[in-house]
C-alpha positions, 0 to 999 in steps of 0.5 A: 910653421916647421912641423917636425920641430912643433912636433917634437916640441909637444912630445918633449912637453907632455913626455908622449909621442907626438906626431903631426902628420897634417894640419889643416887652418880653421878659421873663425879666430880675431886673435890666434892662428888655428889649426886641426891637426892630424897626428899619429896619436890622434886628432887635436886643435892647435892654437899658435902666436908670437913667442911673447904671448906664451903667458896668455896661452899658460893662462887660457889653459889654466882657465880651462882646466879650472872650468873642466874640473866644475863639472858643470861645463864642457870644455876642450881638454888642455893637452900642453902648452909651450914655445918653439923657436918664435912660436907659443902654441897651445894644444887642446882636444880637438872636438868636431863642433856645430851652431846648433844643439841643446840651447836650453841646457846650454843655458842650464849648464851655465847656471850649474857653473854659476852657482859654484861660488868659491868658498871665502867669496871673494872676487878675483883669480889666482892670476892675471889673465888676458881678454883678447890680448888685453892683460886682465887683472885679477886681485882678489878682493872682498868687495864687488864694486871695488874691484870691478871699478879699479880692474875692470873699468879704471883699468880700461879707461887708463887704456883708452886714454893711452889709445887716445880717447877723448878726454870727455870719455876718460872723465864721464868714465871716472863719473861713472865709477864714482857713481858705480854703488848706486847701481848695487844698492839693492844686489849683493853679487856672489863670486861665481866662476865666469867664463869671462869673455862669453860672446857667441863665438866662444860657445858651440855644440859638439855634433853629438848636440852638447854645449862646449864652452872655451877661450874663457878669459876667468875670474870670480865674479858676478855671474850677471857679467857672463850673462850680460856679454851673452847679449852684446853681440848676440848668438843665444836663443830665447831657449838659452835664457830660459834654460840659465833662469829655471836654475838660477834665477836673474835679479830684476836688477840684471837689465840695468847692470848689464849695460854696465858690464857690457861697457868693460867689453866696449871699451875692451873692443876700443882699446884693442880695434879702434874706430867706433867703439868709442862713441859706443861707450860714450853713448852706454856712459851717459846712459848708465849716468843717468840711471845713476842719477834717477837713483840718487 
């Protein structure tokens, strides 16, 4: 990395000096390059990665922008976001995080941005976005379960299949997203502003003890989504959910969807790394089928 050039790459973006004087890596990331920069101006987090996944970082910060301005979330500042040479790099506040803090209001935060549904209701986001490094449709719609079938699990299994999924996969898969109203026969989801790609490690604590929420990958959407990625892969305290449910109360339907939200990131996870995530999300098809069948 030549840092002189990143240097007068930021300055040239935000119209400000900026003046790298160190960069330390922090690690943690699947996806990007990261680092702490030490500058003139002060400390900030830098995130770096190929010239060709600018878009994904214009995103990221516009997602994090729209985040911020709810008020309701913590969430690193965007500072610029540019390229230099072969390199797309993003610049955020830099902010000294911790694993513990207040997880109770972690989760009532959440519910507060939960509970900002957009005011024509409508599921979407004013762009395409990525999760992970997979691209993310976002097409406004009227309706829930249509677009959560087409942009989020047809739109997988269109991707496994290219990645090699079985095709018993592919058409229990298609099963399921024909079966996929009889999972809201009862629920009628709001578009809620969602983080979007909630697993544990996309939430920490400042050391002030307060909840910081980031790389989000947003839309509008049911906020069972958010909550239910929460559980995938674990990192939430029982604190958290009581937190998220004195303010926003869970549907008693929650338990069985969220399997079927969770499947988006499964097959996400397949898509991007391979191995055995599919027999996992064969294994959650054939459940949820099921449970579509007992409610036929």
């Amino acid at each position: 990395m030549n840092w002189q050039a990143l240097s007068e790459s930021i300055a040239l973006s935000t119209g400000r000096p900026f003046d790298i004087e160190s960069a330390a890596p922090v690690s943690g990331g699947d996806i990007h390059r990261s680092y702490h920069l030490h500058t003139q101006q002060g400390e900030f987090f830098l995130k770096t990665n190929h010239s060709h996944l600018s878009h994904l970082f214009e995103t990221e910060a516009n997602s994090l922008n729209a985040l911020g301005k709810t008020l309701s979330v913590r969430v690193p500042k965007v500072v610029a976001t540019g390229l230099e040479n072969d390199q797309a790099w993003l610049v955020l506040e830099y902010l000294p995080l911790t694993s513990r803090g207040d997880d109770e209001q972690r989760g009532k935060d959440l519910a507060l941005l939960h509970h900002q549904v957009n005011a024509d209701n409508r599921f979407g986001w004013p762009e395409d976005n990525y999760i992970g490094h997979t691209l993310q449709p976002n097409t406004w719609s009227d309706d829930w379960v249509a677009f959560y079938s087409q942009q989020r699990l047809a739109h997988q299994l269109t991707l496994a299949q290219d990645h090699g999924a079985s095709n018993s996969l592919v058409e229990q898969g298609q099963a399921l997203i024909e079966a996929l109203p009889k999972f809201f026969d009862d629920y009628q989801p709001e578009a809620s502003p969602l983080h979007g790609d909630l697993w544990g490690g996309n939430s920490a604590f400042t050391t002030d003890g307060d909840a910081v929420f980031f790389d989000p990958a947003s839309y509008y959407g049911d906020r069972e989504a958010d909550l239910a990625m929460t559980e995938l892969f674990g990192g939430f305290s029982p604190e958290f959910y009581a937190g998220y449910n004195s303010v926003f109360p869970l549907d008693k339907g929650y338990a069985t969807r969220k399997e079927l939200y969770n499947l988006y990131h499964v097959l996400n996870h397949f898509n991007l790394f391979g191995g055995g995530y599919q027999q996992q999300a064969a294994r959650m098809i054939q459940t949820l089928l099921k449970e579509a069948s007992i409610h036929s």
